[in-house]
C-alpha positions in Angstrom: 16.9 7.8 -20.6 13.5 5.9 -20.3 13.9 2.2 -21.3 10.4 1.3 -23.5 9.5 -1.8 -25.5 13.4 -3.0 -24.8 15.1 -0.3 -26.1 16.1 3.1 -24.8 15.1 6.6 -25.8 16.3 10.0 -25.0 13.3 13.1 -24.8 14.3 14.0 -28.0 14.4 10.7 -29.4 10.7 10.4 -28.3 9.6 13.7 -29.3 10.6 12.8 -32.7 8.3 9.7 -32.7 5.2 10.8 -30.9 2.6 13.7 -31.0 2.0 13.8 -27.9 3.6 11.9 -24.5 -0.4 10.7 -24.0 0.4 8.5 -26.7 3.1 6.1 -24.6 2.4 7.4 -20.8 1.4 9.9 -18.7 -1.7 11.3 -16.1 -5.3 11.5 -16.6 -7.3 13.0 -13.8 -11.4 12.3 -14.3 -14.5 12.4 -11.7 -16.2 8.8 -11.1 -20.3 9.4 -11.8 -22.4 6.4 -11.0 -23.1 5.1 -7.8 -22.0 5.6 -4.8 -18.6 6.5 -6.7 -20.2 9.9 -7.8 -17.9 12.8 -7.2 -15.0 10.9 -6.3 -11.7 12.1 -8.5 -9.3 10.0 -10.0 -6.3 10.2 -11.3 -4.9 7.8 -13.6 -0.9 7.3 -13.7 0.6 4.9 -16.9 4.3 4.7 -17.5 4.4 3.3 -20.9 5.3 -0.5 -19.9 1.8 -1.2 -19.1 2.6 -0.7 -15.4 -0.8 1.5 -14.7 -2.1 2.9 -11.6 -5.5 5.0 -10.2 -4.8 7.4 -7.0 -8.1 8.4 -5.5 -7.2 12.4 -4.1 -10.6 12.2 -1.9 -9.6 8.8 -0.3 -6.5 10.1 1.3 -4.8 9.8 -2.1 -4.6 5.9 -1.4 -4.2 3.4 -4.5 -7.6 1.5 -6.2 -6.1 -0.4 -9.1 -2.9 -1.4 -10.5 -2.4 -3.6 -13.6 0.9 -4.4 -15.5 0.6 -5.8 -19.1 -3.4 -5.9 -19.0 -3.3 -8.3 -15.7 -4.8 -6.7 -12.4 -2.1 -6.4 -9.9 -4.2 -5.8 -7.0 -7.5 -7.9 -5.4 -10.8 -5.2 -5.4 -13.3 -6.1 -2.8 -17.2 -5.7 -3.6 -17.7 -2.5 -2.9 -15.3 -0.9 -5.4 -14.6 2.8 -5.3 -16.5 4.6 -3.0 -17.6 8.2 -1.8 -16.2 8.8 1.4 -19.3 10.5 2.5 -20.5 7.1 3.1 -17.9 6.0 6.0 -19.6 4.4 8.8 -17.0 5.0 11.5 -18.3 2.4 14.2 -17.7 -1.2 15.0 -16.5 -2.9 11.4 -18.4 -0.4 9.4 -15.0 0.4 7.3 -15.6 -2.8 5.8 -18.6 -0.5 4.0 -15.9 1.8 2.2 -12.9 -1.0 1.7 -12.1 -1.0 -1.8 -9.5 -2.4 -1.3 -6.8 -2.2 -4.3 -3.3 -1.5 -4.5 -3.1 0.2 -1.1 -5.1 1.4 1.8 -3.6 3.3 4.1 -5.0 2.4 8.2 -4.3 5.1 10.6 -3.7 7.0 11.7 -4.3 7.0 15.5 -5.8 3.2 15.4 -5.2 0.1 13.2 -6.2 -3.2 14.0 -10.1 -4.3 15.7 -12.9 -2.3 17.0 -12.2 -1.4 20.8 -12.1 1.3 23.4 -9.7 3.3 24.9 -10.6 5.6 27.8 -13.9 7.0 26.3 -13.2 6.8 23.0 -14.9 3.6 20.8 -12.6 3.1 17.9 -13.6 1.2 15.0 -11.6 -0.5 12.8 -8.4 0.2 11.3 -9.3 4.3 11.7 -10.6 7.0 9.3 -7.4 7.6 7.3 -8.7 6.4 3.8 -11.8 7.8 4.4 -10.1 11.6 4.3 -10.2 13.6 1.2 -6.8 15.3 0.7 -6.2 18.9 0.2 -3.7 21.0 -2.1 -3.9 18.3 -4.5 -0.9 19.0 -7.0 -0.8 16.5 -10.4 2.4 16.9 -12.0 5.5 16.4 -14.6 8.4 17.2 -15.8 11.4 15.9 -17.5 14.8 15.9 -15.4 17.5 15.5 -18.3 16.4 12.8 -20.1 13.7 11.1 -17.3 10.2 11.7 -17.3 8.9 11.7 -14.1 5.5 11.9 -12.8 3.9 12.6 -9.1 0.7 13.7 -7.5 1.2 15.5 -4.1 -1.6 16.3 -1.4 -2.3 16.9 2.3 -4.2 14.7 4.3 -5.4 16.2 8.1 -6.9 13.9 10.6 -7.7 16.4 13.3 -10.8 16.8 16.5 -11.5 19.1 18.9 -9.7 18.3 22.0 -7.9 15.3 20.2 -5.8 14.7 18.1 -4.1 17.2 14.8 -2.3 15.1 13.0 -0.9 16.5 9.2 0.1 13.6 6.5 1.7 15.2 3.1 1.6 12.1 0.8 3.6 12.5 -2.5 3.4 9.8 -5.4 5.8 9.4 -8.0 6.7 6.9 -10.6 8.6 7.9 -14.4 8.2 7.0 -18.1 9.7 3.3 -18.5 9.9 1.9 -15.0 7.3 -0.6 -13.4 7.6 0.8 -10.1 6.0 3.2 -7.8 7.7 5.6 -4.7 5.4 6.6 -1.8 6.6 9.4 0.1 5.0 10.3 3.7 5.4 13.2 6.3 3.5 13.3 9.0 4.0 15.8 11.4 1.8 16.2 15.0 0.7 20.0 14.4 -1.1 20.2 17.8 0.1 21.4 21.4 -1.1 17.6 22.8 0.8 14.5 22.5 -0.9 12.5 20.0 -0.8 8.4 19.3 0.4 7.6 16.1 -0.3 4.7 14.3 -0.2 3.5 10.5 -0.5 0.6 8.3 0.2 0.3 4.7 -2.4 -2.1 3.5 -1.2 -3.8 0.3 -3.8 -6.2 -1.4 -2.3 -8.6 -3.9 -4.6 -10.7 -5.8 -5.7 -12.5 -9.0 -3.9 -13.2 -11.2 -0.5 -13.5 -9.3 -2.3 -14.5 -6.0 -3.2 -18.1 -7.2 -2.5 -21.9 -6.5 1.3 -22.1 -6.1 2.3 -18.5 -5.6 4.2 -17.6 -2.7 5.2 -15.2 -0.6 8.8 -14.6 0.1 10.0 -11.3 2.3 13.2 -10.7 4.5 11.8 -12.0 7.8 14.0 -13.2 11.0 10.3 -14.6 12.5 6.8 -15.3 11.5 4.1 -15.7 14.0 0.6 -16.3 13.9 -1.6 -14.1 15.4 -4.8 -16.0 17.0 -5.5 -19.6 17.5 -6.9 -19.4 13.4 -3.4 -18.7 12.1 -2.1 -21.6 14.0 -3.6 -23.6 11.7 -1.6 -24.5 8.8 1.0 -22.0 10.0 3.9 -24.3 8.4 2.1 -23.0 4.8 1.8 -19.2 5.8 3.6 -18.3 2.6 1.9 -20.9 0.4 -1.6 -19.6 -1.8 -3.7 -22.4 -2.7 -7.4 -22.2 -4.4 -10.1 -20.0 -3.0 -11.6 -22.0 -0.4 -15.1 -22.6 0.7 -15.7 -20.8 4.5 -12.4 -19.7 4.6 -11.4 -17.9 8.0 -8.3 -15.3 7.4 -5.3 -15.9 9.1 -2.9 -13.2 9.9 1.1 -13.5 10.8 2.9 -10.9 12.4 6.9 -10.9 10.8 9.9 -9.5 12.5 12.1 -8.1 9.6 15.3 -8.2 8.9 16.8 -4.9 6.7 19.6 -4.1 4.1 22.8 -2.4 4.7 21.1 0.9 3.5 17.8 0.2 6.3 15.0 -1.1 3.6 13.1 -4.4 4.4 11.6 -6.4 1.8 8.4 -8.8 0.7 6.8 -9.8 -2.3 4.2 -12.1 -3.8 6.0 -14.2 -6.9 3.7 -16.4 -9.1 6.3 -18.0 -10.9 3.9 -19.9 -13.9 3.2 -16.1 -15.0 7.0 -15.3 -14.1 5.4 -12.2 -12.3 5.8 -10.5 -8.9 4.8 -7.5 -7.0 7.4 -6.6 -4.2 7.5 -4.0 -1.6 10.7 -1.8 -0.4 10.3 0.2 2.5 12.8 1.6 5.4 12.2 -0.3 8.2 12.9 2.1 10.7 9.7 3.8 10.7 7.7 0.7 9.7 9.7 -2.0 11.4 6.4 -3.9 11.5 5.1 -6.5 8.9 1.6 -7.8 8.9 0.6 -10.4 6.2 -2.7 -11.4 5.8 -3.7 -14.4 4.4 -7.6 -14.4 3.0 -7.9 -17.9 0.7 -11.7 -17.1 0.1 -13.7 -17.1 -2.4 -14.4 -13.6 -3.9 -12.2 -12.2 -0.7 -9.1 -14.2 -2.6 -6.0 -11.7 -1.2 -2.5 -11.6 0.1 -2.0 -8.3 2.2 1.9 -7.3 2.4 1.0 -4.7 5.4 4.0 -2.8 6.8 3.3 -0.9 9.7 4.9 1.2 12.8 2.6 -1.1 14.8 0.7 -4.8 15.1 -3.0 -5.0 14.4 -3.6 -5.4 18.2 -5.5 -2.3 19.1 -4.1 1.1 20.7 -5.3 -0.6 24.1 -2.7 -2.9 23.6 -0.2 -1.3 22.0 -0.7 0.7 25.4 -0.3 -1.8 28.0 2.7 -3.5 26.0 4.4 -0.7 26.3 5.1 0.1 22.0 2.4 2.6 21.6 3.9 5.1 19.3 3.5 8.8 20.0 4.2 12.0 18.8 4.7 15.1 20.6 3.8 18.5 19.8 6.0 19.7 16.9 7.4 16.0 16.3 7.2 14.5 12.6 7.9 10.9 11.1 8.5 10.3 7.3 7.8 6.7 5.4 9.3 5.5 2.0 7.8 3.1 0.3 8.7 1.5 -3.1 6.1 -0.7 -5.0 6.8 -2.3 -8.3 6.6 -5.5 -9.9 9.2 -8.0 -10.8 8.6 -9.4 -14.4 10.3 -12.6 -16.1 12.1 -15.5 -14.4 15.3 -13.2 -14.4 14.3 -10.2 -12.4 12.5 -13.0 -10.1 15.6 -14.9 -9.4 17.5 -11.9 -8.3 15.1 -10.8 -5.9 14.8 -14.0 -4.3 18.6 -14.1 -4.0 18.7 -10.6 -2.6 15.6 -12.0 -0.3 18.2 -14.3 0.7 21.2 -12.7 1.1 19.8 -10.2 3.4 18.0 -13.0 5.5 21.8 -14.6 5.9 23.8 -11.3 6.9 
């Protein structure tokens, strides 16, 4: 049964009303042609609440924008989508190709700040989202009465004499929810122990990221990063107006998780009674990064979980938490990202925020 404009409908129900499913929800995949977009395919996800989404195949099949109900969900830097081809792999040339949007995936053998380990130079955050995907597969299908919807694809970060690294990234979302499922498997299909790291970069922005709005998430500790994040660290969860010369902070949170192992955050402006949350298992991310970027233009909350903090692999290293994977060996990420709409779905989460931060 798919719940649309407050009342529920069975396939047959809907068949009788509509022409075609395009005419309440569905996928649209397209090529981008101007600029340095050109080539670059698309495909467009809407599920009939006005929760909409854009999944970009040749940037690892990461997220650009997301809107509910005609308001963007997610802050866009300047240089919007982007070819891949014009990555610039040293120093903080990422930056370049940061689109930013729903999500960005960092990995996946580096996140965090340009460095060097042994005699390789790392830049930042790694080339993940920078990878076009392979045996792209756009897809639906109704199961019973649900009409569900998923693009699937492969994503190899691989070098000679380094590292071979295989992510399989499935999307998936159905007809009359307001909620997205990110499932990842990433398996080490070389014959050396590789390092393993990832970061789920998730940019909130205008209109929920504005004066007021606040960040709530299931955290047991929240500490600032640098000397910068000290700095007003008693308002880490508080947005206020873009300010002039504003330096980002970022706070690294220990999480606490739910009886069935999923950790929680979300940004809730509560004048538009509108949220977007994140579910994830913590096992395999028990890491959250927030960043915290009151700027003007670069206005953004990021709701980052990761299986690491954005230290560097050198330090990751020396502390002793550098995750690896051998030969063979595999990890898998769930991710759930949705958005929380009217003062009632708000007040639940907070109390199951809550709840879970008191067990």
């Amino acid at each position: 049964m798919s719940t649309l404009f407050g009342k529920g409908y069975s396939k047959k129900e809907l068949a009788r009303r509509i022409g075609n499913l395009s005419q309440i929800g569905g996928t649209r995949a397209y090529e981008l042609r101007d600029g340095p977009e050109k080539g670059v395919v698309a495909v467009d996800f809407r599920t009939g609440t006005g929760f909409e989404f854009t999944v970009l195949p040749d940037r690892g099949l990461d997220i650009s924008a997301a809107s509910y109900r005609g308001m963007s969900l997610a802050w866009r830097s300047p240089v919007g989508e982007i070819a891949p081809t014009y990555y610039e792999p040293q120093g903080l040339g990422w930056l370049r190709t940061f689109h930013g949007g729903l999500l960005t995936t960092c990995g996946l053998t580096h996140v965090g700040g340009p460095c060097r380990d042994g005699s390789e130079d790392l830049g930042l955050h790694g080339r993940y989202s920078t990878i076009p995907a392979r045996n792209v597969c756009v897809d639906s299908i109704w199961r019973d009465d649900e009409y569900v919807m998923w693009i699937k694809g492969v994503v190899k970060q691989s070098v000679l004499f380094g590292e071979n690294l295989t992510l399989t990234r499935k999307i998936s979302t159905k007809l009359g929810e307001s909620r997205l499922t990110i499932e990842d498997f990433v398996e080490n299909t070389g014959f050396e122990k590789s390092p393993f790291l990832i970061l789920y970069h998730v940019n909130a922005g205008f209109p929920i990221v504005d004066a007021g709005a606040q960040l709530v998430a299931t955290s047991l500790s929240v500490t600032p990063r640098d000397e910068e994040a000290e700095k007003g660290k008693e308002e880490w969860n508080i947005v206020s107006e873009p300010v002039p010369g504003y330096r980002e902070k970022v706070y690294f949170h220990e999480m606490r998780a739910d009886s069935e192992g999923y950790a929680y955050t979300a940004i809730i402006n509560e004048g538009l009674s509108l949220g977007l949350y994140i579910k994830y298992r913590r096992e395999t991310l028990p890491h959250l990064v927030q960043w915290k970027m009151m700027g003007e233009g670069a206005y953004v909350v990021g709701m980052e979980p990761s299986n690491s903090l954005v230290r560097g692999r050198p330090a990751e290293r020396e502390a002793g938490t550098l995750v690896e994977l051998n030969p063979g060996e595999a990890a898998s990420m769930f991710l759930e990202i949705g958005v929380l709409s009217g003062q009632t779905e708000i007040e639940k989460y907070r109390e199951k925020v809550a709840s879970i931060c008191r067990s």
